[in-house]
Legacy VTK file of the C-alpha trace (Angstrom):
# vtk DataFile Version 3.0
C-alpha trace
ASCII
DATASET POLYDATA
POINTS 90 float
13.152 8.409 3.459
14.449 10.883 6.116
12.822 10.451 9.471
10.373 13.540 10.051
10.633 14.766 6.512
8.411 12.343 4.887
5.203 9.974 5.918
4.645 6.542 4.831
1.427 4.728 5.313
2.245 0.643 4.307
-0.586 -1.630 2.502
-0.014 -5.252 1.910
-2.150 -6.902 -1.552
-1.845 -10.231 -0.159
-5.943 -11.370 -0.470
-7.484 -9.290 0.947
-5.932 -6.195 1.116
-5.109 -4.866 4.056
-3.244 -1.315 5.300
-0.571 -2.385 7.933
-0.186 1.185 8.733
-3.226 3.060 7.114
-2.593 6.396 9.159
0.520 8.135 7.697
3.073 7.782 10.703
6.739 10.452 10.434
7.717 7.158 12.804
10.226 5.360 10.295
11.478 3.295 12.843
7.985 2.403 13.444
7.254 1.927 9.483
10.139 -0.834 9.236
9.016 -2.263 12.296
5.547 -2.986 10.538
7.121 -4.233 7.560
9.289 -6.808 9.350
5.781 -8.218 10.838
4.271 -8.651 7.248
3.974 -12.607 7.068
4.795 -13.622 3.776
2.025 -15.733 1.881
1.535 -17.471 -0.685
-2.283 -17.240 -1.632
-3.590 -14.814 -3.973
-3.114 -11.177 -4.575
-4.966 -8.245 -4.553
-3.385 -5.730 -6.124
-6.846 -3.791 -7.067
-7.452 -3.854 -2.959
-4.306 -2.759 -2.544
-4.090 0.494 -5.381
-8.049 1.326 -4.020
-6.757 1.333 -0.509
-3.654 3.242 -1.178
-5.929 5.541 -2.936
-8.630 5.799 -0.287
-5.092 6.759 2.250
-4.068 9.232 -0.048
-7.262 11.438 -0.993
-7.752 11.203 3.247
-4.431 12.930 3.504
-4.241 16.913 4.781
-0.998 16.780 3.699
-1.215 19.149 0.832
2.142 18.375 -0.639
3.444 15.562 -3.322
2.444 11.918 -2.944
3.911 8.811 -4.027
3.054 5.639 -4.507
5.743 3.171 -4.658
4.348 -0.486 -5.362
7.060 -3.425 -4.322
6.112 -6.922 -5.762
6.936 -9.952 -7.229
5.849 -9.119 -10.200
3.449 -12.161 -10.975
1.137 -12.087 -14.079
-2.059 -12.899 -12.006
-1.689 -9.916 -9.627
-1.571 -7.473 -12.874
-4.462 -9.151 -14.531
-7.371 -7.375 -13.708
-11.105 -9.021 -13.899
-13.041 -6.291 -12.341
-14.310 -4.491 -15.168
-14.204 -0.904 -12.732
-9.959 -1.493 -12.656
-9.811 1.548 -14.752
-11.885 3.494 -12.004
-9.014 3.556 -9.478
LINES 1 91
90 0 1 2 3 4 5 6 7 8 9 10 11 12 13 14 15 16 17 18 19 20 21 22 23 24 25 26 27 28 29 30 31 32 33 34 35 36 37 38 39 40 41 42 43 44 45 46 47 48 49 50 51 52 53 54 55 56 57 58 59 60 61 62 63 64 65 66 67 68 69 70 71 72 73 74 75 76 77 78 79 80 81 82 83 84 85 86 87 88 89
């Protein structure tokens, strides 16, 4: 990501969800910064948090132009496994 040319907005799915940086910030110094704070845990995810809250960032954009979601994780079966039965809503 080029510094100025793109936003990034950073949201964690450790239980609860939370955005680390929920205003998109040009600031990629400032974006690496916040990830380097993330404390790693090991309790439950919440990857529905996480998507709804990414969502939730994105529709609050002005920004008219593309947006992406990139999702970085571990990759662990529970986290995909959805029990809410509005998953399909996000």
């Amino acid at each position: 990501m080029a510094a100025g040319g793109e936003s990034v907005s950073i949201v964690v799915a450790s239980r609860p969800a939370s955005a680390v940086l929920a205003a998109p910030t040009y600031d990629m110094s400032a974006a690496r910064d916040a990830v380097d704070r993330v404390q790693q845990s090991f309790a439950a995810t919440d990857l529905l948090g996480a998507l709804r809250m990414a969502n939730d960032i994105a529709q609050k954009e002005k920004n008219p132009g593309d947006k992406r979601l990139y999702i970085i994780s571990d990759g662990t079966r529970s986290a995909w496994q959805a029990s809410d039965a509005s998953a399909n809503a996000i």
